[in-house]
N, C-alpha and C positions, 0 to 999 in steps of 0.2 A: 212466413205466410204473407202473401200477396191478395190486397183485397182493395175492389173498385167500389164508384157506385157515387148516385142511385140508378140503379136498373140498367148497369153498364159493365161490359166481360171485362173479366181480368183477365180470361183466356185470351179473349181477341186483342184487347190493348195491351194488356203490361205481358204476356207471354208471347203473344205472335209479332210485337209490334216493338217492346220495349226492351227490357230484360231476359227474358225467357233465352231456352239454349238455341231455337230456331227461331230464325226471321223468316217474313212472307214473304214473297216479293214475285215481281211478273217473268213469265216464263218457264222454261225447263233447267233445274228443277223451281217447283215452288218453291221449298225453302233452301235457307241458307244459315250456317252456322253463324251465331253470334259472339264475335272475338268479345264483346264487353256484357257477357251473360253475366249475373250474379250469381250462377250456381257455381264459379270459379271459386267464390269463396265460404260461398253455405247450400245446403239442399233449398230447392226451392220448391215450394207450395204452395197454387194459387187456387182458391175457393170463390165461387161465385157465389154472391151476394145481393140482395136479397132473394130468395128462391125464385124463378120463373127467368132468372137470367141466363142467357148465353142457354146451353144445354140443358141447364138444370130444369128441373120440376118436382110438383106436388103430388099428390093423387088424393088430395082435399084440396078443391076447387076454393074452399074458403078460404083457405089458408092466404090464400092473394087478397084479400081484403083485409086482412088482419098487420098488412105489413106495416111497421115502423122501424126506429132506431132499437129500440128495448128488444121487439119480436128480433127483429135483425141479428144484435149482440145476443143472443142465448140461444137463436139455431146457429150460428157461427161455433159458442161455446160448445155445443152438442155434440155437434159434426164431428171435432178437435176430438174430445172427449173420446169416441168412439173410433174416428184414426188412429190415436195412439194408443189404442186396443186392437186394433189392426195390425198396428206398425211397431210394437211396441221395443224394437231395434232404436227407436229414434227417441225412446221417454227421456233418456239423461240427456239428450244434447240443449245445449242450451237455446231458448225460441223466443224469436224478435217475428213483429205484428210490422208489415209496410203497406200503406197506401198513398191515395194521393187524391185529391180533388174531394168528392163527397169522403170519403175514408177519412178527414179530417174530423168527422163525427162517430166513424163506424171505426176506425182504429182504436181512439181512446176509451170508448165505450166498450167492445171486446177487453182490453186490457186488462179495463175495472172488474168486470167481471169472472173472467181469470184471477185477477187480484183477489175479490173475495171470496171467491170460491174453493180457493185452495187452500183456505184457513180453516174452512169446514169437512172437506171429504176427504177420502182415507189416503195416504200417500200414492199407492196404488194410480188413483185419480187426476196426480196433483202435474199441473203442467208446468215446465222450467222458463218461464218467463223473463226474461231478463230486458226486453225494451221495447219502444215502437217508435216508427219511426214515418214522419208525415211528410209530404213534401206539396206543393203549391193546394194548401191544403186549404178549403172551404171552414172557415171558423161561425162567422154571423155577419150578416149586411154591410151593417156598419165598416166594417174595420175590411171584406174585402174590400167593398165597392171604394172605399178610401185606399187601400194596397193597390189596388188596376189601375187607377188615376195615377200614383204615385211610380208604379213601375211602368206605366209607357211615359211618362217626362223622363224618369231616370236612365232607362233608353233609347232617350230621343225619335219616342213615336211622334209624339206633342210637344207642342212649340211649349215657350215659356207660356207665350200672353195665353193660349188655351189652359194650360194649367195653372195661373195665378185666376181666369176668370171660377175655372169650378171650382177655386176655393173658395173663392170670396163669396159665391150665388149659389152655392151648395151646401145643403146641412146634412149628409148621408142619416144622421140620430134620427133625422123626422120621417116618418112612414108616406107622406103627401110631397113630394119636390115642388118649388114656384115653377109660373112659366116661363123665369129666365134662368133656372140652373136646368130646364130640360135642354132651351136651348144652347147652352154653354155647352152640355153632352153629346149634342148634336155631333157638335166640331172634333168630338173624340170619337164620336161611333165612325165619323166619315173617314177616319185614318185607319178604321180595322175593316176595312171594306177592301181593301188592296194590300193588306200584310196577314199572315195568321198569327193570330195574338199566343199563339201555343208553343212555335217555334219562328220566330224575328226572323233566325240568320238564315232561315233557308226558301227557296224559292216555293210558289204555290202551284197544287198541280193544273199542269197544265192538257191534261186530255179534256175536251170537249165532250166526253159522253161519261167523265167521271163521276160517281155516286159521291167523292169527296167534296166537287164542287159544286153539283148541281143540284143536290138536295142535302135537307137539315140531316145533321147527325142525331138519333133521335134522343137527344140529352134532356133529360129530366130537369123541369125549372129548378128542383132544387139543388142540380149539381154547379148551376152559373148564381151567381147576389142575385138578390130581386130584379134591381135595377137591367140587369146585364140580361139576365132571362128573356125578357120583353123587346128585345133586339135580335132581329135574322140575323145579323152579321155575325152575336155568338156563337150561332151552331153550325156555321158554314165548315169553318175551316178544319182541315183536318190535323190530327194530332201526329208527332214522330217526325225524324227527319228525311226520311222519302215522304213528298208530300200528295204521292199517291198510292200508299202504304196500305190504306183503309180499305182499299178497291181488292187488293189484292188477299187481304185476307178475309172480303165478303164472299169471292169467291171460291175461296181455299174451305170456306168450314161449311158453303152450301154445297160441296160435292159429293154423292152419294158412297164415293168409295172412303174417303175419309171421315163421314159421319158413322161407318163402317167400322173401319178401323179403330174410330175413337170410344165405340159401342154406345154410339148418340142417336138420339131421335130414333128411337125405336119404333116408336107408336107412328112416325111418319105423320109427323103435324104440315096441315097445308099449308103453311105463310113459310117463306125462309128465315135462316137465321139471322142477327142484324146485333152488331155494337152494343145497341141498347134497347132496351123493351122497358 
């Protein structure tokens, strides 16, 4: 199980872009087989998270106001629940939970409740859980906004003296920053302004009319620290290693024959689809 967030496709990220059997990419054809899918070594299944994402929807308009981590982790658990009564070919294989960035919340929370849930309902029920697994994974403020300081010195985004200064004029613990650990930040936001903090070693895209470079990705403040949130330069850049990747699977999942295909957007909603909502 493959799971983003907040308010971010695992379809359009981690299956068109990451992992997944097909990559997007520009031209004839759009996709392209992915020599390092994950499904090489387990089935893969990506759920979109929390409802109203990517394709997904409600048909209780309330429901979108109700969203949290709790609401989150128990239509996750639901959904599962009722797959593997679908699918029920797949109950004995053993099942690992992946995500990445906000799923740092939404992974271990699902788990738990897999975890207790399966001490209560009837075997029948009961899902084979065996792990999860998180990767550049949002924990709390504190300790990232202290990990991005620490992983751009570690590969020499930042100089030493900018990263001896935000340690010395920085208290990430306190909720209020002085006016010199902001300006100390400065000197590290202006180094993510010309590299993508997402992927270092690969060049940024370079089309002039790209959606990756020319506007925000629409990333939920709580998928970036506090800190990092309140900075354009976080939501510029795009994820993946084509670093015009994003463009091409905006327009791969806004085309009528593959929303078609995929038996999406039924209802023919007026706004396109998009990364994030």
């Amino acid at each position: 199980l493959n799971i983003s967030g907040p308010g971010c496709s695992s379809v359009g990220y981690g299956e068109a872009e990451e992992l997944g059997p097909f990559l997007t990419q520009k031209g004839k054809p759009e996709l392209k087989l992915n020599n390092n899918s994950w499904n090489k070594a387990a089935n893969l299944l990506f759920v979109e998270s929390p409802v109203g994402v990517g394709f997904s929807y409600t048909n209780t308009s309330n429901d979108i106001n109700e969203l949290g981590d709790k609401v989150t982790a128990q239509d996750s658990y639901n959904f599962l629940v009722n797959w593997f009564r679908r699918f029920p070919q797949y109950k004995s294989h053993e099942f690992y939970i992946a995500g990445e960035s906000y799923a740092g919340h939404y992974v271990p929370q699902l788990a738990e409740v897999i975890f207790d849930s399966n001490k209560k309902v009837t075997k029948d029920n009961r899902i084979n859980l065996k792990g999860f697994m998180i990767g550049n994974a949002l924990v709390d403020d504190e300790m990232d906004q202290t990990g991005m300081i620490h992983y751009a010195w570690d590969h020499a985004v930042i100089s030493d003296g900018v990263y001896q200064e935000i340690k010395t004029k920085c208290n990430f613990s306190n909720e209020h920053l002085t006016d010199e650990c902001d300006e100390a930040l400065n000197k590290y936001y202006d180094v993510y302004k010309i590299v993508d903090m997402y992927s270092l070693y690969s060049p940024t895209c370079v089309n002039r009319n790209s959606s990756s470079t020319n506007r925000k990705l629409q990333r939920i403040k709580g998928v970036a620290p506090r800190l990092m949130s309140n900075i354009d330069e976080w939501h510029k850049k795009p994820a993946g290693y084509d670093p015009c990747v994003t463009d091409y699977t905006q327009v791969y999942m806004n085309r009528p024959d593959v929303q078609k295909a995929l038996h999406a957007n039924v209802t023919k909603i007026p706004y396109p689809w998009t990364h994030c909502r």
